[in-house]
C-alpha positions in Angstrom: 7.8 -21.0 -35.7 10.5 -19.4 -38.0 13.9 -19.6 -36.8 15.9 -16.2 -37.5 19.6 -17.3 -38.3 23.1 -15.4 -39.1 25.6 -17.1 -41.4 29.2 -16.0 -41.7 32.2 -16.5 -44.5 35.4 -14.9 -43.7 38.6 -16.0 -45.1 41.0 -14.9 -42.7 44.4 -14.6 -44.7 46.8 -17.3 -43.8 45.8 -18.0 -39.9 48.5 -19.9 -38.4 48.8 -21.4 -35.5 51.8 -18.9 -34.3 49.3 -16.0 -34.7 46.4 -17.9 -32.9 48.8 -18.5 -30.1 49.9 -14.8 -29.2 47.0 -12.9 -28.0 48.4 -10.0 -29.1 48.3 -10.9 -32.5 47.3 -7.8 -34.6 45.6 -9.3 -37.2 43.9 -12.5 -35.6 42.3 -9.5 -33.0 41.1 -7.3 -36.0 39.2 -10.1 -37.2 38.5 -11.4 -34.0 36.5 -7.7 -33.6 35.0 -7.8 -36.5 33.6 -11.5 -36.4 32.1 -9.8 -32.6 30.8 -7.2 -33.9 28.2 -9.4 -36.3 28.3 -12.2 -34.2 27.2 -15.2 -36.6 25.7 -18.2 -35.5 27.6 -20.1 -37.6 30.7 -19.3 -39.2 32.9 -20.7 -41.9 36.9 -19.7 -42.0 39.0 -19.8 -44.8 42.9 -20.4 -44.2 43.0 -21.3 -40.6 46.0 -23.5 -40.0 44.9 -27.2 -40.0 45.8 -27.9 -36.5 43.0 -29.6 -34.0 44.1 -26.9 -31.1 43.4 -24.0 -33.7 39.7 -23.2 -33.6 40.1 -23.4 -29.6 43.0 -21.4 -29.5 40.9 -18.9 -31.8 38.4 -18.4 -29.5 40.0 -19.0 -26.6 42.7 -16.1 -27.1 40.6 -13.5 -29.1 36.9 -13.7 -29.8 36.1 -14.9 -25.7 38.2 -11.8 -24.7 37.8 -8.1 -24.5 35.1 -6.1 -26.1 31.2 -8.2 -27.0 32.8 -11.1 -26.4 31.9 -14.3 -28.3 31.7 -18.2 -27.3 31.7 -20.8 -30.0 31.0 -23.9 -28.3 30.4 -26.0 -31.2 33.7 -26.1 -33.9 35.5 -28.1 -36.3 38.9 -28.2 -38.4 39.4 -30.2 -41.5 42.1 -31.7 -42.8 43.5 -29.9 -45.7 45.3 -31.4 -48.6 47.3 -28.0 -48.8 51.3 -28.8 -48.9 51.0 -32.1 -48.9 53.8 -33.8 -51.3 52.4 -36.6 -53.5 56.2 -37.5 -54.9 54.6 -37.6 -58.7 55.9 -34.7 -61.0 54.7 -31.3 -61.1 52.4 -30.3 -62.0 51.3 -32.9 -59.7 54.1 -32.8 -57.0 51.9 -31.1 -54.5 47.9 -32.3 -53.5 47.6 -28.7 -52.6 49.4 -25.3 -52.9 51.3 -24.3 -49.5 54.4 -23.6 -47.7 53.6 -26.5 -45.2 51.2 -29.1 -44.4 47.9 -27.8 -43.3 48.5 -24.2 -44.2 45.1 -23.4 -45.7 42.2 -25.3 -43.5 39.0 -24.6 -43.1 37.3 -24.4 -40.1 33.6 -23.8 -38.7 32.5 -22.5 -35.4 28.9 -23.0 -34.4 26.5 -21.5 -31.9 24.2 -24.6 -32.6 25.2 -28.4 -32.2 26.9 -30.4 -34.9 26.1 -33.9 -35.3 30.1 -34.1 -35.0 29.9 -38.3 -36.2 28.1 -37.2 -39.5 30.4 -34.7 -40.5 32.1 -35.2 -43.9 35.3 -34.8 -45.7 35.5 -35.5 -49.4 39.1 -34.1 -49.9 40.9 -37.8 -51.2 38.2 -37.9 -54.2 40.5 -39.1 -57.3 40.7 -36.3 -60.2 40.7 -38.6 -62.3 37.3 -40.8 -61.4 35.2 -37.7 -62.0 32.8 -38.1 -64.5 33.6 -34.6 -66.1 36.3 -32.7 -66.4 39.8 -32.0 -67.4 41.7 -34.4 -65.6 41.1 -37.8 -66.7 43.3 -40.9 -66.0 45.3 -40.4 -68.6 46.1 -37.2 -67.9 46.9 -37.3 -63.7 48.6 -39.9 -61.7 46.5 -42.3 -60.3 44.7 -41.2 -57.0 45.3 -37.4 -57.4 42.7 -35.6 -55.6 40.4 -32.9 -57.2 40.5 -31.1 -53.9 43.4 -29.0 -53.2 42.5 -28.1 -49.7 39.3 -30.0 -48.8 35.8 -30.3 -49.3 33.2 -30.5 -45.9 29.3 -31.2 -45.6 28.8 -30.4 -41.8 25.2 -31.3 -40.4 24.2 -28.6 -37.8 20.9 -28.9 -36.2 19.2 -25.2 -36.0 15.8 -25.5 -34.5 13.7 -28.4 -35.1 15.9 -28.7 -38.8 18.9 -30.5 -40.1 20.8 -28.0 -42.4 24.0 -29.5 -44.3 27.0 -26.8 -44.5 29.0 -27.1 -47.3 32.2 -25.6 -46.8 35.2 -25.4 -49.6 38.2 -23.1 -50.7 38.5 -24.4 -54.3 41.8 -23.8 -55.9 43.2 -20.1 -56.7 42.8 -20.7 -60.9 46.3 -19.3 -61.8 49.7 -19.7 -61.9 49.2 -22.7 -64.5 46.2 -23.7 -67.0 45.5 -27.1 -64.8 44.6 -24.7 -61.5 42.4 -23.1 -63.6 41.0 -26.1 -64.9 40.8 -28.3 -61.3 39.0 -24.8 -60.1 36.2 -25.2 -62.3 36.2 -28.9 -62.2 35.9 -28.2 -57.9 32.7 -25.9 -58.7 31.0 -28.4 -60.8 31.5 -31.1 -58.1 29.8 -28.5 -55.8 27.2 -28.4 -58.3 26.8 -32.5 -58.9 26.3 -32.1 -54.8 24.1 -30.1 -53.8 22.3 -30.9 -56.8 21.5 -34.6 -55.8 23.4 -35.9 -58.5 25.7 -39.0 -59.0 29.3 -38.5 -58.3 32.0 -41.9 -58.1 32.4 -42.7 -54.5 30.6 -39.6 -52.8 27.1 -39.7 -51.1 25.7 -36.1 -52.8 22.8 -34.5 -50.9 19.0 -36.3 -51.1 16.8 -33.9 -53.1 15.5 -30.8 -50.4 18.1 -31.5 -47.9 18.5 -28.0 -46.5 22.0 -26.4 -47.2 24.2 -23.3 -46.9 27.2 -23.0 -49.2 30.2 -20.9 -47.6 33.5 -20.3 -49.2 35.6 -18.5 -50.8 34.9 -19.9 -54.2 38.4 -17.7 -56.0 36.4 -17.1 -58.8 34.1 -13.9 -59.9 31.6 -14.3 -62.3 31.9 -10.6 -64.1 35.8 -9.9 -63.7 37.1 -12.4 -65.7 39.2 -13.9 -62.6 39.0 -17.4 -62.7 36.7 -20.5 -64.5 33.9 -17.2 -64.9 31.2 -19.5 -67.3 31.4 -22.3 -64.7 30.4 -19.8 -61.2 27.7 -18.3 -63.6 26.1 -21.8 -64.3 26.2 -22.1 -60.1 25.4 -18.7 -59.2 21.9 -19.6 -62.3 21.4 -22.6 -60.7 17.2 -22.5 -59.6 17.7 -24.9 -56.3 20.2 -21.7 -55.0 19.4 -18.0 -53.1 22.8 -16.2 -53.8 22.7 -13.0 -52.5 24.8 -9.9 -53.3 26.2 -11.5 -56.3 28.1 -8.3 -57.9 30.0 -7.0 -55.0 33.5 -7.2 -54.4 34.8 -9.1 -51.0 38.8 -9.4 -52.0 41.1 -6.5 -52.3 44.8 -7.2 -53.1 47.0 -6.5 -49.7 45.6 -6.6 -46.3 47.5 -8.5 -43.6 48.5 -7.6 -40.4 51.1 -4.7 -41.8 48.6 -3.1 -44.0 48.1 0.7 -42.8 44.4 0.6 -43.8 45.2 3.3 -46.6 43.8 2.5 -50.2 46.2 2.2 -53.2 45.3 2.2 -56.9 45.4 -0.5 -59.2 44.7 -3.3 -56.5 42.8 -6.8 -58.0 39.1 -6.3 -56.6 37.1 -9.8 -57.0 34.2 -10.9 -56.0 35.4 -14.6 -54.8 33.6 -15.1 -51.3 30.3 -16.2 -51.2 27.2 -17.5 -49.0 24.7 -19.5 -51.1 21.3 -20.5 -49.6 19.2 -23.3 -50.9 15.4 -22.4 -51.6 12.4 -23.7 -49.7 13.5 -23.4 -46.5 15.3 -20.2 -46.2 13.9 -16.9 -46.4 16.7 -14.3 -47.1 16.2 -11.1 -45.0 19.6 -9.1 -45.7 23.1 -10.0 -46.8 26.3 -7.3 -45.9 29.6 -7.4 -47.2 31.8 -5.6 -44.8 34.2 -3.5 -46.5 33.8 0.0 -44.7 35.9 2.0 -46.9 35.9 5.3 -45.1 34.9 4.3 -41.7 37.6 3.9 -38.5 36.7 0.2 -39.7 38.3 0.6 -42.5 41.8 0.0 -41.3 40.4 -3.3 -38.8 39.0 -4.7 -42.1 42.8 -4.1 -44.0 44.4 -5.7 -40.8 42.2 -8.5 -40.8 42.6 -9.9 -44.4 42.5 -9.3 -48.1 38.8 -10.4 -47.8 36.3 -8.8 -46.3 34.1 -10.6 -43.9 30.3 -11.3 -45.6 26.9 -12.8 -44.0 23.3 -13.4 -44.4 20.4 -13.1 -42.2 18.0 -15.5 -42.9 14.5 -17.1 -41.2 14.5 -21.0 -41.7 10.9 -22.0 -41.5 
């Protein structure tokens, strides 16, 4: 029998651990009420502090309490390259952009068991040792990774199936033309993956392994923000369902201070997506929740400057 299933991507902007530990927390409860109000059986986080107490203290101190409360029972935090000094010279001083170590984790919560011994972490792969690319040995100190926060395949049994989630927050493709160049050399990595294909020192996916991509990917294939001809080969690719693929989840601001009120001239993107693979999954609706004109509409501001998407699927 079909097995209906909700998947969840919500970068959360910049989730410490100082937030997670006050329950009064203003922005860690909007998203905390809107992540209840969907309720996703599994759920990927973008910038949750890369602590091991974090996803606990997540659901512990906001989505167990008050209204339609939620329990997670199943969750895991990667370690994060993010603010990690490598002692070579910039641009190459830092594995990953951030004020500290761990800043920008990623985290999943899950209603259905992970094979927890399984799970893996490919953050450490070399730049350089990628067999395409703009970073080649000559260019990058030995060792440098091509992940600047990290990149997880998490098995999760749903049903009777194995389904591999793939979770990644590749870099933000500005400030320098090597971000913008290690962002599209992450996507085509994500590619090689899922794809089956061979990759130095990484184990990519056997052909029709069931997976669910989740991340905020910084890059929109229409706006010109980011590597755009490298998330259009992706978003083309045959082996992938990508729903919703023209609306916008990121709106500059947001944050615990914002008012909720709208502003002109704000950077709209579409950067977060949930990418299906095909044979297995049957897409019944996608939402992106950004309920401009609604009393949501201030909880989705609070919460972050992404909005909070997911997909309702039947995995057969």
């Amino acid at each position: 029998m079909p097995v209906t299933v909700r998947f969840g991507q919500f970068n959360i902007r910049d989730l410490t651990m100082e937030k997670l530990s006050d329950p009064e927390d203003p922005q860690a409860l909007a998203a905390a009420k809107i992540i209840k109000k969907f309720a996703p059986d599994v759920l990927s986080i973008n910038e949750m502090e890369s602590h091991p107490e974090a996803p606990r203290a997540f659901i512990e101190n906001f989505l167990k309490k008050g209204e339609d409360p939620a329990d997670y029972p199943f969750y895991h935090i990667a370690d994060t390259n993010s603010g990690q000094p490598t002692g070579f010279p910039p641009p190459f001083d830092y594995k990953g952009f951030g004020r500290f170590k761990g800043q920008y984790g990623i985290a999943c919560l899950s209603r259905h068991r992970m094979d927890s011994g399984a799970i893996k972490n490919y953050k450490d792969v070399p730049w350089g040792q990628m067999p395409f690319g703009y970073c080649m040995e000559a260019a990058c100190p030995e060792g440098f990774p091509l992940w600047s926060t990290a990149f997880l395949d998490i098995p999760i049994r749903i049903g009777e199936t194995g389904v591999h989630f793939i979770l990644l927050h590749p870099t933000v493709p500005l400030r320098n033309y090597m971000n913008l160049r290690r962002n599209a050399d992450q996507l085509r990595f994500l590619e090689r993956y899922i794809g089956g294909q061979s990759i130095p020192g990484v184990q990519s996916l056997p052909a029709g392994t069931p997976f669910v991509v989740m991340g905020d990917l910084n890059t929109d294939p229409r706006e010109g923000v980011g590597t755009c001809e490298v998330i259009k080969d992706l978003l083309e690719n045959e082996d992938l369902i990508r729903p919703g693929a023209d609306e916008k989840t990121f709106l500059e601001g947001g944050g615990s201070d914002w008012p909720g009120e709208d502003r002109p001239g704000l950077l709209s993107a579409r950067l977060d997506y949930l990418l299906l693979s095909r044979g297995r999954f049957i897409l019944k609706d996608f939402h992106i929740f950004s309920p401009r004109g609604t009393p949501w509409w201030p909880v989705a501001r609070r919460a972050s400057d992404h909005f909070f998407i997911y997909a309702d699927c039947e995995l057969a």
